[in-house]
TORKOL-4160 file (C-alpha; in steps of 0.2 Angstrom, whole numbers, padded with zeros to 4 digits, m for minus):
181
<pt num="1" X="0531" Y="m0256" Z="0663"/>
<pt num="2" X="0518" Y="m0270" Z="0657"/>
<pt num="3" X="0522" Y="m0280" Z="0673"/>
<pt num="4" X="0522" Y="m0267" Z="0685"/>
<pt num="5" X="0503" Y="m0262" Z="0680"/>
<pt num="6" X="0496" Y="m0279" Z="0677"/>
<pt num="7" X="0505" Y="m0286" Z="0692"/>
<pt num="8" X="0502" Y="m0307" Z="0694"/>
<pt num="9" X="0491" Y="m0307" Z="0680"/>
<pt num="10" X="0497" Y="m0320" Z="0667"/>
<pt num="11" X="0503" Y="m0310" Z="0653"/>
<pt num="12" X="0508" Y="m0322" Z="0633"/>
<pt num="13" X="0520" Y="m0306" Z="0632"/>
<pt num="14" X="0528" Y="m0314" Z="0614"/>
<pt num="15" X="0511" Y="m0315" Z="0607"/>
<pt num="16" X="0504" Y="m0299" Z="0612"/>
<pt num="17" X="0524" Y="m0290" Z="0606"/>
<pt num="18" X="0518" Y="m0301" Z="0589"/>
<pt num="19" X="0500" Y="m0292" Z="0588"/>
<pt num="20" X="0507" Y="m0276" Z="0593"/>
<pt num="21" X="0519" Y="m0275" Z="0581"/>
<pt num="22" X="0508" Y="m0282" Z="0567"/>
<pt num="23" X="0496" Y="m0267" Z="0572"/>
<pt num="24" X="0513" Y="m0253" Z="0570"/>
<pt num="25" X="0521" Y="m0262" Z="0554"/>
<pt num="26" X="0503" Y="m0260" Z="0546"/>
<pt num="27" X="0499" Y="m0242" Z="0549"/>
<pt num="28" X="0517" Y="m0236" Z="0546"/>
<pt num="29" X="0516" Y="m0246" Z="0529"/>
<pt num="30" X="0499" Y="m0240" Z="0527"/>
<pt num="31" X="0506" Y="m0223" Z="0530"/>
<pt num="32" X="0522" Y="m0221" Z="0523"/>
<pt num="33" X="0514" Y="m0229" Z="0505"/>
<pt num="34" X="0499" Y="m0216" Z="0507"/>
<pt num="35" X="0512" Y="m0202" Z="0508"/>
<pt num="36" X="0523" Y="m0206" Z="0494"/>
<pt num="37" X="0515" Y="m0218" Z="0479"/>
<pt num="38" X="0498" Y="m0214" Z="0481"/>
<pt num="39" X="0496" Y="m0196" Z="0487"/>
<pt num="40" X="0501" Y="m0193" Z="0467"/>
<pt num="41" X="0489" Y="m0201" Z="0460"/>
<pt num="42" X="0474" Y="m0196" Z="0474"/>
<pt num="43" X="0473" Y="m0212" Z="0481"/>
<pt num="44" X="0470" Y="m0219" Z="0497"/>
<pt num="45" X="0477" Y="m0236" Z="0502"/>
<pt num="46" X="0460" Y="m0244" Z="0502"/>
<pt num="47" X="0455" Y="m0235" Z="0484"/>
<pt num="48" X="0471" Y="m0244" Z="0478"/>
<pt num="49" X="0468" Y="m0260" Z="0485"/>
<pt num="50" X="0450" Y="m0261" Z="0476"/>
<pt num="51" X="0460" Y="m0255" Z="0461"/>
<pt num="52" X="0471" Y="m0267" Z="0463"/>
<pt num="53" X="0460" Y="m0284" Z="0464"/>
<pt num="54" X="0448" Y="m0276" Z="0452"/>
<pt num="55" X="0463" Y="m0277" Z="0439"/>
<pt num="56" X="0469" Y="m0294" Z="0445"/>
<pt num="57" X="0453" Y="m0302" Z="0443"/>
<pt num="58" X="0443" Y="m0292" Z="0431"/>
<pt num="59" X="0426" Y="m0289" Z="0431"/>
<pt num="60" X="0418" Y="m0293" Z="0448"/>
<pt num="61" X="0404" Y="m0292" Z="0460"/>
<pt num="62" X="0404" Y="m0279" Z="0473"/>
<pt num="63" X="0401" Y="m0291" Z="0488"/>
<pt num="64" X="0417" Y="m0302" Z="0481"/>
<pt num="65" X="0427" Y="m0284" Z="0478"/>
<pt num="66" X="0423" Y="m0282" Z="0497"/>
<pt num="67" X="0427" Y="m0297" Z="0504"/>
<pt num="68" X="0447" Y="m0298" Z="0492"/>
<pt num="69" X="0449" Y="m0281" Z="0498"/>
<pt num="70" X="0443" Y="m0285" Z="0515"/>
<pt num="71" X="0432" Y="m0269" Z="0519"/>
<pt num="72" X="0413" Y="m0272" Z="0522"/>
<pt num="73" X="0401" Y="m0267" Z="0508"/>
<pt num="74" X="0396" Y="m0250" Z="0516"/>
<pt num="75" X="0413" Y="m0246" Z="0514"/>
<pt num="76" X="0416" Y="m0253" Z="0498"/>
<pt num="77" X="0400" Y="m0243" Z="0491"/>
<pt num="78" X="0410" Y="m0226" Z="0495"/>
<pt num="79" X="0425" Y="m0229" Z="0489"/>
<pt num="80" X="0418" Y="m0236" Z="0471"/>
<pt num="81" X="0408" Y="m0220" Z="0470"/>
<pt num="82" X="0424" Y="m0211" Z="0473"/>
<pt num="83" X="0435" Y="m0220" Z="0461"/>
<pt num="84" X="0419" Y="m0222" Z="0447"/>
<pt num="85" X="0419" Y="m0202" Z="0448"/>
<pt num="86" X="0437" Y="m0201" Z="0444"/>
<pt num="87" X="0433" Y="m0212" Z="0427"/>
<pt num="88" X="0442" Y="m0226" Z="0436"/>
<pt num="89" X="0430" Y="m0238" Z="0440"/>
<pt num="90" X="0412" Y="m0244" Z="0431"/>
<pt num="91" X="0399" Y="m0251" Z="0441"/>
<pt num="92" X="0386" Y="m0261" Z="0431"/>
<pt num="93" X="0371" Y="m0274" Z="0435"/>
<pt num="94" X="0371" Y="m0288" Z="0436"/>
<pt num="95" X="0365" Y="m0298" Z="0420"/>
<pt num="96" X="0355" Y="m0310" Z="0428"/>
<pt num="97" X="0351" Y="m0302" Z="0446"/>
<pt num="98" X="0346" Y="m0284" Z="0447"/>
<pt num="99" X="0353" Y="m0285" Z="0464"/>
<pt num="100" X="0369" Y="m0287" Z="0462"/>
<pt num="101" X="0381" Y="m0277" Z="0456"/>
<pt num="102" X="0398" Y="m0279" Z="0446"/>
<pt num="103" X="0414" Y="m0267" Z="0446"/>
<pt num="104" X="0427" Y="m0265" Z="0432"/>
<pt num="105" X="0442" Y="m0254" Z="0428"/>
<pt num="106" X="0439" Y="m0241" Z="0415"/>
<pt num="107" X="0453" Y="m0240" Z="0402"/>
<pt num="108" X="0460" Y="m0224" Z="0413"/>
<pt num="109" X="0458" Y="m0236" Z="0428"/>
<pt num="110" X="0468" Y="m0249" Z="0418"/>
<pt num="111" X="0480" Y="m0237" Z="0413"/>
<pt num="112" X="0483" Y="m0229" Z="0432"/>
<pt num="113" X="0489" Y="m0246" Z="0438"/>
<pt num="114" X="0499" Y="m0251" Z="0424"/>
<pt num="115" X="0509" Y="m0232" Z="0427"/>
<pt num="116" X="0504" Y="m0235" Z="0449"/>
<pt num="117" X="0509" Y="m0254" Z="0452"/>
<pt num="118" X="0529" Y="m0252" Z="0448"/>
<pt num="119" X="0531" Y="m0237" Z="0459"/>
<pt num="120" X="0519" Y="m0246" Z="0473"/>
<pt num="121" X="0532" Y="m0262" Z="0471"/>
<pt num="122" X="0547" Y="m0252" Z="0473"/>
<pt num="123" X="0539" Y="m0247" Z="0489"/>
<pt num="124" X="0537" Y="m0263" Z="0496"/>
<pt num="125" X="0555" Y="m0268" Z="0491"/>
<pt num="126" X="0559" Y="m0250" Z="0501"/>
<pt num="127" X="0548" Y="m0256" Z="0517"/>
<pt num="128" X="0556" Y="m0276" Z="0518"/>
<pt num="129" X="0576" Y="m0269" Z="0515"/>
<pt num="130" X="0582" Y="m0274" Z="0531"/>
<pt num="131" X="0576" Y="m0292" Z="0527"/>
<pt num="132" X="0584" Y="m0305" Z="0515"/>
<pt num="133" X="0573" Y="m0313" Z="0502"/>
<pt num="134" X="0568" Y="m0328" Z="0512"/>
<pt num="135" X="0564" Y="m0318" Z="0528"/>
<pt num="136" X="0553" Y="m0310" Z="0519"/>
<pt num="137" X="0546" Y="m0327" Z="0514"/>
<pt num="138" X="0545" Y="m0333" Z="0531"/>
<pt num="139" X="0537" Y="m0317" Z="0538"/>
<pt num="140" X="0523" Y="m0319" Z="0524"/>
<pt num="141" X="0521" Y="m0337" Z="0529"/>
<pt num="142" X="0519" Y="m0333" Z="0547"/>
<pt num="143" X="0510" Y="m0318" Z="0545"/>
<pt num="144" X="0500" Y="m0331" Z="0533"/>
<pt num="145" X="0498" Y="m0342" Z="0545"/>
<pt num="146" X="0489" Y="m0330" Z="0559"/>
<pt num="147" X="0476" Y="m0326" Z="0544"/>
<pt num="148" X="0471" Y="m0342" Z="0543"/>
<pt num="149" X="0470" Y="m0344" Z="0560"/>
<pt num="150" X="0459" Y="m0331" Z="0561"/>
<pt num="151" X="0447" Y="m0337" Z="0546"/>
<pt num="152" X="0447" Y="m0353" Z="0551"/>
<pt num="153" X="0444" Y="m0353" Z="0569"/>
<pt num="154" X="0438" Y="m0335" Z="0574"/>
<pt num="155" X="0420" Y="m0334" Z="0571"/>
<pt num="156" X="0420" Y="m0349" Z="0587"/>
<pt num="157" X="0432" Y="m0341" Z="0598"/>
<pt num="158" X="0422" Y="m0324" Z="0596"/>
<pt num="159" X="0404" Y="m0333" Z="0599"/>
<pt num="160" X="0414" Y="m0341" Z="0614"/>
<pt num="161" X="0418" Y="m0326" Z="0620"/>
<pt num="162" X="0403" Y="m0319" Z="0620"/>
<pt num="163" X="0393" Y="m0334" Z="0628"/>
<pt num="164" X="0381" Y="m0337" Z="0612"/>
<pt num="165" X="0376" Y="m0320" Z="0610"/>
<pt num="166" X="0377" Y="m0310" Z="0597"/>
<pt num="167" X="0388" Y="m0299" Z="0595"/>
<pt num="168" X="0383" Y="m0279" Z="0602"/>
<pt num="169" X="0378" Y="m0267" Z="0587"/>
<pt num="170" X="0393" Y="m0255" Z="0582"/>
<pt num="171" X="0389" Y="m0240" Z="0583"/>
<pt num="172" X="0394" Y="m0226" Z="0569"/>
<pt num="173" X="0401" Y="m0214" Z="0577"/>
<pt num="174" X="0388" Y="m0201" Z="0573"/>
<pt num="175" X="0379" Y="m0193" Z="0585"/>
<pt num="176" X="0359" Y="m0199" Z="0587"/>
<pt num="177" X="0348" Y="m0186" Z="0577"/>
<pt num="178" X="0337" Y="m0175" Z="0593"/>
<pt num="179" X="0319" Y="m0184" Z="0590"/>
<pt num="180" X="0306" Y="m0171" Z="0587"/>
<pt num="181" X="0294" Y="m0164" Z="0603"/>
């Protein structure tokens, strides 16, 4: 079906059946782990991954909350407020830069992913059983791999791309506000 819309065009058709199925495997994980271990506990998949490094690493700035969880700061802002009005999270200053901003589990926070984390694992463990334990290692190397590639060389493939210009402003998807008469 590809080849018969695309014609002569020179099609990597492993590559893109990679990136497409990267794409699928996400959002059904994505999903299928919103709908069972977190829908409990009124969480969505990006509220448990800001949990999640929070509790791994403790105590940390917004900006480097953002970046683990790999969410942009606007988003990151919402989804702290959200969790620090369920008593899950603490935002404080920072002691030395007014600027900055640091993010903490509260002890109900603490105690949510020490009760959460199990059932999330048996999850994963539910999502890989149709692989052995060193497919899954591989997968994780390759998937790995194409991280990296991206990290390392993406910022010059994308300003390639776009001839040296920046990049065009997203917009939000809200409608511009009528200006005045």
């Amino acid at each position: 079906m590809i080849r018969a819309k695309l014609g002569d065009t020179p099609i990597r058709h492993d590559q893109m059946a990679m990136v497409g199925n990267i794409h699928r495997a996400a959002a059904a994980v994505r999903q299928h782990v919103e709908n069972s271990v977190l829908r409990g506990s009124d969480l969505t998949w990006t509220g448990f991954v800001v949990l999640w490094v929070v509790w791994i690493w403790g105590e940390m700035e917004t900006r480097l909350v953002a970046m683990e969880a790999g969410i942009s700061k606007g988003t990151l802002t919402g989804v702290a407020r959200t969790l620090e009005s369920r008593g899950l999270v603490r935002r404080t200053d920072h002691p030395s830069d007014g600027r900055r901003v640091l993010l903490a589990l509260t002890e109900k926070g603490e105690e949510l992913m020490r009760s959460l984390f199990p059932e999330f694992n048996d999850e994963e463990v539910f999502v890989a059983g149709q692989l052995s334990d060193e497919e899954c290692r591989r997968t994780a190397d390759a998937l790995r791999t194409v991280v990296v590639q991206i990290e390392t060389h993406g910022e010059a493939r994308r300003a390639e791309l776009l001839g040296g210009e920046p990049p065009v402003r997203r917009r939000s998807g809200r409608r511009p506000r009528p200006t005045a008469p």
